[in-house]
N, C-alpha and C positions, 0 to 999 in steps of 0.2 A: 632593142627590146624584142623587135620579129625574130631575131636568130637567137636570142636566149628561147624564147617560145618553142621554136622549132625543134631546138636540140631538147626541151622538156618533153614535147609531146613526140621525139623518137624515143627518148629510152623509155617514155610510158607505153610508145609501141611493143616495144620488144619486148615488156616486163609482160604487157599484154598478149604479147604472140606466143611467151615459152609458159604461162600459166594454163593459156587455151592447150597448147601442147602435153601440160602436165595433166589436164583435168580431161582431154579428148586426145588420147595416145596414138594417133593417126597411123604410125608406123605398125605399132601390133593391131590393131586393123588391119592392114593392108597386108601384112607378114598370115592372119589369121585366113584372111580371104581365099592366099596364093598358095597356102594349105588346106584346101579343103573345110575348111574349120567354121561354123556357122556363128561369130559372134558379131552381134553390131554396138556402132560407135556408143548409143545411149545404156549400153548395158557396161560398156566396157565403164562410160561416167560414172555409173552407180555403184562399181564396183568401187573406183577410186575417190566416191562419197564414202562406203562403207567401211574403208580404209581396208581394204581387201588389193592386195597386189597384183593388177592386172597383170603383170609380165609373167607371175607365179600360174596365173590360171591357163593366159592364152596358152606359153608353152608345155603345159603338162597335157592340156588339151590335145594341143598337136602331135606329142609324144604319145600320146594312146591310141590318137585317130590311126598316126602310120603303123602301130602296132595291131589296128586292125579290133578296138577296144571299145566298146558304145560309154562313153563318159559324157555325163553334162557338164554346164561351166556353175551350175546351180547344186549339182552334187560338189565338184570342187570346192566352190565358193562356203559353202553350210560348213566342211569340213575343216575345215582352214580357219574358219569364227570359231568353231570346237576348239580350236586348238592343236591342231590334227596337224603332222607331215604330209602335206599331199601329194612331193617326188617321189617319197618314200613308198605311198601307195600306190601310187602309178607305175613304181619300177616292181612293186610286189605282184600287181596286175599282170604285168607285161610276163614277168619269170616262172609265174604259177600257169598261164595259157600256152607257154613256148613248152612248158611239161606238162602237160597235158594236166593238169590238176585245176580243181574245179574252186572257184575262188570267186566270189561275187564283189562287189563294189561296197554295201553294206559291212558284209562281213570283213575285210579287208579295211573299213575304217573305225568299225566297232574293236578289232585287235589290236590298231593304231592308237586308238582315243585309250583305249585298256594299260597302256604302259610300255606294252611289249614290240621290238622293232620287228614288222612284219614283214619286211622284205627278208630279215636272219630267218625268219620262219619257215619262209617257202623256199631261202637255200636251204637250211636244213629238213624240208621235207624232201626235197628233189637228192641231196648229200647228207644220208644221216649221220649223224656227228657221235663221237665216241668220248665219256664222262670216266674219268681215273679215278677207281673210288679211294677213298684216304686207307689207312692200314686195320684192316679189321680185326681182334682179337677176340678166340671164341676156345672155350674147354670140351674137347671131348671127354665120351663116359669115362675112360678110364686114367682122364684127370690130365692129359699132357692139353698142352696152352700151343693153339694154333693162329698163324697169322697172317692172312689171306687180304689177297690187292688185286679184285676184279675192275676188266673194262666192261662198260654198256655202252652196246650199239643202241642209238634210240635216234627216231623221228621222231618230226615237229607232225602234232594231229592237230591242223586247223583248226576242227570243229570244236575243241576243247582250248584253245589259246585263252580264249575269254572265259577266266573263272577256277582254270585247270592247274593244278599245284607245277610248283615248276623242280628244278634238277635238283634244289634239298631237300624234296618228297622223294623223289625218286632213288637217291644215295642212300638217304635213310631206311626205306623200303628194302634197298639189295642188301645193305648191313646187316639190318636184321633177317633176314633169307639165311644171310651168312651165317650168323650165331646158330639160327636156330637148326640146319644143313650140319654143321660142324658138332651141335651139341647134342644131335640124334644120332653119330655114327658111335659106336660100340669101341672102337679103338682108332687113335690117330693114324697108326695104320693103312687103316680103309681111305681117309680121305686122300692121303700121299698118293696112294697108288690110284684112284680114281677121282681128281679134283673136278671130271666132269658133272657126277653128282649134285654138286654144290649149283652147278648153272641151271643144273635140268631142273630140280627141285625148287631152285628159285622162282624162274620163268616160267611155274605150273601154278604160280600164287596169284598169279595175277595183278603184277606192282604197280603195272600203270593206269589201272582201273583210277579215274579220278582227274588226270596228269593231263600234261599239255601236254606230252609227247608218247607215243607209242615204243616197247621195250623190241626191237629185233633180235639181241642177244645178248648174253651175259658170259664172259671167258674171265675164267680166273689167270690171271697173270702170273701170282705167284702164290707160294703156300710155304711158310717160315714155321719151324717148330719154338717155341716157346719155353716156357719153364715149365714144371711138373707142380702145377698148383695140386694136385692132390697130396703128394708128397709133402708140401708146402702148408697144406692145411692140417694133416695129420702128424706133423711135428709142434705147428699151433696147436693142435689140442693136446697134445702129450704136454707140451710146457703147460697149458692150462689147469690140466689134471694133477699136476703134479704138485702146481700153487697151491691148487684147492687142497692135497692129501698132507702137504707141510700145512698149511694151515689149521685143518684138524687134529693133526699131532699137537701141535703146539697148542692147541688148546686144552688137550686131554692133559700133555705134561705138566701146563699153568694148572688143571683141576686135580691132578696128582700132589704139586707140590703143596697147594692149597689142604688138601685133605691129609698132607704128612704135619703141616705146621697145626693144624686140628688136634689130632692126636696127640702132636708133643704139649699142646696146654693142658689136653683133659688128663697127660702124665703127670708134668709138673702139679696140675691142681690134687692129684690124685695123691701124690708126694707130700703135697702141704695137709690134706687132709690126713694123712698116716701121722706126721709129725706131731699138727694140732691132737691127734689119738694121744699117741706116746706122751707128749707132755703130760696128759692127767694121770698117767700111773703114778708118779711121788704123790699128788695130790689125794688121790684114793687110797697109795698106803698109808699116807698119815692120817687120813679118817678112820682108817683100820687101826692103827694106832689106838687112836682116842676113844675110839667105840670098845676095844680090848677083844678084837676079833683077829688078830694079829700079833704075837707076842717076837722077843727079842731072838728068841732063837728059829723060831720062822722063817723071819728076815732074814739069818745068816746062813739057814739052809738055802734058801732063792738066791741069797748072792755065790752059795760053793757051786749052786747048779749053773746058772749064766757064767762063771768061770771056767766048768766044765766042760760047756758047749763050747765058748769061745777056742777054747784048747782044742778041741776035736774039730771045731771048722777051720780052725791055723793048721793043725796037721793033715787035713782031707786035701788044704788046697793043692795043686803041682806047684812045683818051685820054679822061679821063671831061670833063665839061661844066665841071664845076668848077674842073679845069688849064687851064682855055683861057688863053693867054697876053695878058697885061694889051698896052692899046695903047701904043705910045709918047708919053710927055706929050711934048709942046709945049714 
């Protein structure tokens, strides 16, 4: 029973010995000391109460100390419960003092906690980085379609990181520079032979007013001729015009045919009305008749006269081609 004992209360040592070790990191103490570095044991406990990574603090600590950096383990430690990078801003520290750029501790974890990787920031403050804009298409005045693919040199402006529109403010911004550079020039022309225009004119707008990053230059890369939208538009409107002027016709001719099919009724009614006339003449000479206002020989004068006309409008009329009288055979 004493050596079951024994061996219980060793491995209870040792579970004892590496939990003192887990909860009192003795080593980064000791590693902190021999670096210059001012942290003690009970703060280092506190941190691994807070569930804050001692190893993460001491060493960043030390990496700023030899850097020559004024960092606490109390700024680190806040930053890190943020939710914060804090090699990240320790290596942004480090890279912003080695170029001379002015970069504080705060601000440096305000950009971090913001979204944005601040140590890309102050390389690209120190290396300003170049944005390929996508293919912009813009009509000059006398309608030919231009198509321009500028680069932008831009740095990263610290002071604007937090809040500052980022590279689809800025692409958006030069695109439209671009349109509006391309759709002032008088002839495509002009911009071909002087695409510098297009930069000057941009970079006088003031694109980056707002932005995280500051504009150093604007180079058009390239400038592609397009289609002849004007050309393009003005053949659109000719078809257009030309729908609309068949369409009027076609109306006029439907209001033409209409006002001819008008007229052939009020003919034919016109026709019926002469006929229903004519029928009452037998009807009136036989009342003539009866009344003895009309006698028999009258009558046979009016019918030698309607014979005689008939006669005379038979011989007035031409003879068609087709009554020509056959010759005499032989």
């Amino acid at each position: 029973m004493s050596s079951m004992m024994m061996i219980f209360a060793l491995f209870g040592a040792i579970i004892l010995f590496f939990t003192f070790l887990y909860f009192v990191p003795v080593n980064l103490w000791i590693t902190a000391v021999f670096s210059n570095v001012r942290v003690g044991l009970a703060e280092l406990v506190f941190m691994r109460i807070r569930k804050v990574p001692p190893s993460l603090v001491v060493n960043s600590l030390i990496t700023a100390t030899k850097a020559g950096l004024s960092v606490t383990s109390n700024e680190l430690e806040t930053h890190y419960l943020a939710g914060g990078n804090v090699p990240s801003v320790i290596k942004a520290l480090i890279s912003a003092d080695k170029a001379n750029i002015a970069l504080e501790f705060n601000q440096a974890a305000a950009i971090d906690l913001a979204g944005r990787d601040v140590f890309e920031a102050v390389q690209i403050s120190v290396n300003p980085k170049v944005i390929t804009t996508p293919r912009v298409a813009a009509v000059a005045s006398d309608g030919i379609q231009l198509i321009a693919v500028a680069r932008v040199t831009v740095r990263a402006n610290l002071a604007q990181l937090v809040g500052g529109a980022g590279e689809d403010t800025i692409l958006a911004r030069v695109g439209e520079g671009i349109v509006t550079s391309i759709g002032s020039a008088v002839t495509h022309k002009e911009v071909l032979e002087n695409p510098d225009k297009i930069s000057k004119l941009v970079l006088t707008r003031g694109l980056d007013a707002g932005t995280a990053f500051e504009i150093l230059s604007i180079d058009i890369a390239d400038v592609d001729v397009g289609k002849n939208i004007g050309a393009d538009l003005q053949i659109d409107q000719a078809a257009a015009d030309l729908k609309v002027a068949e369409a009027k016709a076609e109306e006029r001719r439907a209001m033409a045919v209409a006002v001819e099919q008008e007229m052939k009724a009020k003919a034919q009614e016109a026709k019926a009305k002469v006929i229903e006339a004519e029928a009452e003449i037998p009807k009136a000479m036989a009342q003539a008749f009866i009344d003895g206002n009309l006698g028999i020989m009258d009558y046979y004068k009016m019918d030698n006269i309607k014979a005689d006309t008939e006669m005379r409008e038979s011989i007035s009329k031409p003879k068609s081609s087709g009554s020509a009288s056959k010759k005499p055979s032989k």
